[in-house]
C-alpha positions in Angstrom: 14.0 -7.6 -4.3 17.3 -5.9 -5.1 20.8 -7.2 -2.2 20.4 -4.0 -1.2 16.8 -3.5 -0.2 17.2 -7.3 1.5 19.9 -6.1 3.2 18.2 -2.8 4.6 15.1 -5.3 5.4 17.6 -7.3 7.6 18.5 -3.8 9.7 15.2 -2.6 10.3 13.7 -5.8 11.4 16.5 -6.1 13.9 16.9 -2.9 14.7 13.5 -2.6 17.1 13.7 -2.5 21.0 17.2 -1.3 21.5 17.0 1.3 18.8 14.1 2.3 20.1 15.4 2.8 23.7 19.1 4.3 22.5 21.1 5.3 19.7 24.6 3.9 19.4 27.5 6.3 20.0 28.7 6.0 16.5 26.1 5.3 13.8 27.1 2.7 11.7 23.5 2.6 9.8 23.5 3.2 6.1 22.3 7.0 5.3 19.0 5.9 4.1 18.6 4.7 7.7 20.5 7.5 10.1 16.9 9.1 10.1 14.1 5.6 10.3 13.5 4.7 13.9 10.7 4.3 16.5 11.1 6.7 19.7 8.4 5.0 22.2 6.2 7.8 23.8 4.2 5.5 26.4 1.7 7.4 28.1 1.3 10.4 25.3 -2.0 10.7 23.4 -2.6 9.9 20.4 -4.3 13.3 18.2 -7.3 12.1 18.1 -8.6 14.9 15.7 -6.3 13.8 13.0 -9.0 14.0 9.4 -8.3 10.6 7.5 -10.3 8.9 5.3 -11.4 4.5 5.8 -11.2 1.9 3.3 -14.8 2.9 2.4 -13.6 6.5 1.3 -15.5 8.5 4.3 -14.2 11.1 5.7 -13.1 10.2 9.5 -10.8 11.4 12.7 -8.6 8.8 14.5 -10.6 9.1 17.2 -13.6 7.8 16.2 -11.9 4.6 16.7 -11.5 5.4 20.6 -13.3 5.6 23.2 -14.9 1.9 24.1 -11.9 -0.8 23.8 -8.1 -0.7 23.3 -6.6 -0.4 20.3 -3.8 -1.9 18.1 -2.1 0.4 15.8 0.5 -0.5 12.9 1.9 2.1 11.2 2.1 1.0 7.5 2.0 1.9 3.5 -0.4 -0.7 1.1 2.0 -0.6 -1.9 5.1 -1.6 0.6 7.0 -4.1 -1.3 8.0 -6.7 1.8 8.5 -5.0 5.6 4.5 -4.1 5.7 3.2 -7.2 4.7 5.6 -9.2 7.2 4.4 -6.8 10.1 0.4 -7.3 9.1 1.3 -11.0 8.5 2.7 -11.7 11.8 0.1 -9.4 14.1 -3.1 -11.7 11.9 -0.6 -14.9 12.9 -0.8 -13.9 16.1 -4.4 -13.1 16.6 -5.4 -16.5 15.1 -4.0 -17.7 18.0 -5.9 -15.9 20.5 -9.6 -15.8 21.6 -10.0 -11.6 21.6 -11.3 -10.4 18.3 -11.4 -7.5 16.7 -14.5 -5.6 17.0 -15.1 -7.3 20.6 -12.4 -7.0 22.7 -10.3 -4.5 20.5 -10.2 -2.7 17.3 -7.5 -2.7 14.8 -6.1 0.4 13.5 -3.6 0.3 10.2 -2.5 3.9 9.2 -1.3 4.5 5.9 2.1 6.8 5.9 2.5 7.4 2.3 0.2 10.1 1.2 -0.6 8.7 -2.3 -2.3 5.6 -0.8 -6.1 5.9 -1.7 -9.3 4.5 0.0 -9.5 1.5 -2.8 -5.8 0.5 -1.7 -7.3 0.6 1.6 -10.2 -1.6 1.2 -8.3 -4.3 -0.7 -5.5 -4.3 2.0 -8.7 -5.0 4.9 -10.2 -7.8 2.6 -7.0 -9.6 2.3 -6.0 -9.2 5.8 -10.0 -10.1 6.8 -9.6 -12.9 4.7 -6.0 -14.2 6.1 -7.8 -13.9 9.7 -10.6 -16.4 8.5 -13.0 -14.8 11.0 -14.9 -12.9 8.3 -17.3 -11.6 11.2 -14.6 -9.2 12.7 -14.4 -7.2 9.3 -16.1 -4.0 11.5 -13.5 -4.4 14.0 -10.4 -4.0 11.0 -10.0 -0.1 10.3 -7.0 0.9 7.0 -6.8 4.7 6.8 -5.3 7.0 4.2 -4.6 10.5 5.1 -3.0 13.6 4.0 0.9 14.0 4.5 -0.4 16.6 7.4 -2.8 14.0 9.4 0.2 11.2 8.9 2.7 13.2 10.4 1.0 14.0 13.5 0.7 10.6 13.9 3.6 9.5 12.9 5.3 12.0 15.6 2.8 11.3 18.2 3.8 7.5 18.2 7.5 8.1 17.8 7.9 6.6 14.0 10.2 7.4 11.9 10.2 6.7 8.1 12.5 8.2 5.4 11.8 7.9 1.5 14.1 6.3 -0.3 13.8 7.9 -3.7 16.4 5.2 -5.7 14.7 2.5 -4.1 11.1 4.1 -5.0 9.7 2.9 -1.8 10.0 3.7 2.3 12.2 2.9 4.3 11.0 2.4 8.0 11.3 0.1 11.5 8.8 -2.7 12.3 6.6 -2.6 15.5 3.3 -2.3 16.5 1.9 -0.1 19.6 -1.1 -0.7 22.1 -3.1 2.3 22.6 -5.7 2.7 25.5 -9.2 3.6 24.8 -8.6 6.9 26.0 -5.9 7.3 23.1 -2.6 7.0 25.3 -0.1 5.1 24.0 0.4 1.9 26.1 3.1 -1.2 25.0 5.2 -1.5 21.6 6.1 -4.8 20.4 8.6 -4.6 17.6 9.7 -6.9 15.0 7.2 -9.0 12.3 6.6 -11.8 15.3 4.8 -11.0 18.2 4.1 -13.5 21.2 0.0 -13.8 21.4 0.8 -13.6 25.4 2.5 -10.3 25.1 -0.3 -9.4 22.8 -3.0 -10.2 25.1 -1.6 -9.2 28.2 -1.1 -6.3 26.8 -4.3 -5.7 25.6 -5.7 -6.9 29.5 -3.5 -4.0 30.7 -4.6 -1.4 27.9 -8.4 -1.8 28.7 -7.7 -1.4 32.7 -8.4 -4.9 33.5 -11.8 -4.7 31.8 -11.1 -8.1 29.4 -9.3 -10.8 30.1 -10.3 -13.7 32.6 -8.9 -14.7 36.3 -6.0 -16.7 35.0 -5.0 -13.7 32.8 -5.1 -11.7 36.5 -2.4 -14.0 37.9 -0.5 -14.0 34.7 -0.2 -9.8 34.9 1.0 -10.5 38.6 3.4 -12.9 37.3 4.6 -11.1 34.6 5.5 -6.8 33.8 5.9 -5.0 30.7 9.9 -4.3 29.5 9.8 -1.1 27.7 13.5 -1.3 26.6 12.6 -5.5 24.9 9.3 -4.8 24.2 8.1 -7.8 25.8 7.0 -9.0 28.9 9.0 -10.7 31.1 8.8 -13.1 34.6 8.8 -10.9 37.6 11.1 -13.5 39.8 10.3 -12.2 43.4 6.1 -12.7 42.6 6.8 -16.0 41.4 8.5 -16.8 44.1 5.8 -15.6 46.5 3.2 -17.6 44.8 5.0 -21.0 45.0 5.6 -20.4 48.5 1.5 -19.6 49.2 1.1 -22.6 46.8 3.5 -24.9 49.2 1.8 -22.9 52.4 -1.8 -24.5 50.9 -1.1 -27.6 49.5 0.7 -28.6 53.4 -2.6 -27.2 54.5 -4.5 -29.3 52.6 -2.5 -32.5 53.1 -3.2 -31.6 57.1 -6.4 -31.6 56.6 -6.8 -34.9 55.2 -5.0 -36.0 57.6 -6.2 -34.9 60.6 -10.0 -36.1 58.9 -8.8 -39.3 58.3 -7.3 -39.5 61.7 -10.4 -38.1 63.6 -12.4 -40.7 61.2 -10.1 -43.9 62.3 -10.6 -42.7 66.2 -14.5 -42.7 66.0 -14.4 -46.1 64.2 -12.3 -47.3 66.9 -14.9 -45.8 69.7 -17.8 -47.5 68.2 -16.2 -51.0 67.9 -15.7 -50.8 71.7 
């Protein structure tokens, strides 16, 4: 890897959430990335109808990868030299870490942007990922998808993402993130960056699936804790936390009185029997 291509690795990486949100006044960027970005759309739909091919060669739509669970998406190429494999390798990090699977509780969805990506390049992207995740049983739920330049831009637009070829470099030169997409297609959380917080990632996916996965505690969590479009991450909301410690204090003096007043009612019958 050329100084130069490290050094462009460097922007996009850190370049997520607030580009996402704003540009700066005056663009300092190198040219090769005044046009790579991510422009969120949350609550857009995704073109379901979009023709692409899986990693088994047969001809699909986007959507047939909607309609029953939530979805990840990643936006990526399979011959990307570095900023690809970084993205895949930190959302498999981060699902090690968490008890939702693909194929149970969600499905994942990789989209190829580069045009001359195949269905083999595909398939041997899914095996190695498959194989990183070490659950071999959630294969059905990983889904790479080629596509023609066409089918990629629609999606590529629809999401926001912005990618520019970088012809002396011979490779692309895009942002890193990943988006949440409802079952219905709508586009519902990005987390940028090649590291992604498994609570971010689950709550998100709790929030994607309207509540329909996810277990009590992961209720109180989401009452506890909102969405930030602008970081990408979720954050504390102060004035619920505050509200449950004080109906935590409220029961456990409630509690204590009750002991108490038990004990106390227990002692005064001991003492009426002994006379």
């Amino acid at each position: 890897m050329t100084p130069r291509v490290a050094a462009l690795l460097v922007l996009l990486v850190a370049s997520g959430p607030a580009r996402a949100a704003t540009e700066p006044a005056a663009d300092v960027r190198p040219p090769a990335l005044r046009e790579v970005g991510i422009d969120q759309r949350l609550g857009e739909s995704l073109p379901l109808d979009a023709p692409f091919h899986d990693d088994h060669g047969r001809a699909v739509t986007l959507g047939d990868y909607f309609g029953r669970k939530p979805v990840v998406l990643v936006m990526t190429y399979f011959e990307c030299p570095m900023l690809c494999t970084l993205v895949l390798n930190g959302l498999a990090q981060t699902l090690k870490t968490m008890n939702f699977e693909p194929g149970k509780e969600f499905d994942v969805v990789a989209v190829s942007f580069d045009p001359n990506d195949t269905p083999e390049r595909a398939a041997k992207k899914k095996a190695a990922y498959v194989a990183e995740y070490g659950r071999e049983a959630t294969a059905d739920g990983w889904h790479f998808l080629t596509g023609d330049e066409a089918a990629i831009a629609r999606v590529a637009t629809a999401v926001g993402f912005r990618y520019k070829w970088v012809p002396e470099e011979k490779q692309f030169a895009h942002a890193a993130a990943i988006m949440i997409a409802t079952p219905e297609g709508r586009l519902a959380h990005y987390f940028y960056g090649i590291d992604y917080a498994g609570r971010d990632l689950r709550l998100g996916l709790i929030e994607a699936a309207d509540h329909k996965i996810g277990s009590v505690v992961d209720t109180l969590l989401l009452f506890c804790y909102r969405y930030d479009p602008a970081t990408g991450k979720y954050g504390a909301i102060v004035l619920n936390l505050v509200r449950i410690g004080g109906v935590t204090t409220v029961l456990a003096i409630g509690a204590f009185m009750t002991v108490m007043f038990r004990r106390e009612a227990a002692a005064e019958r001991r003492r009426q029997g002994s006379v």
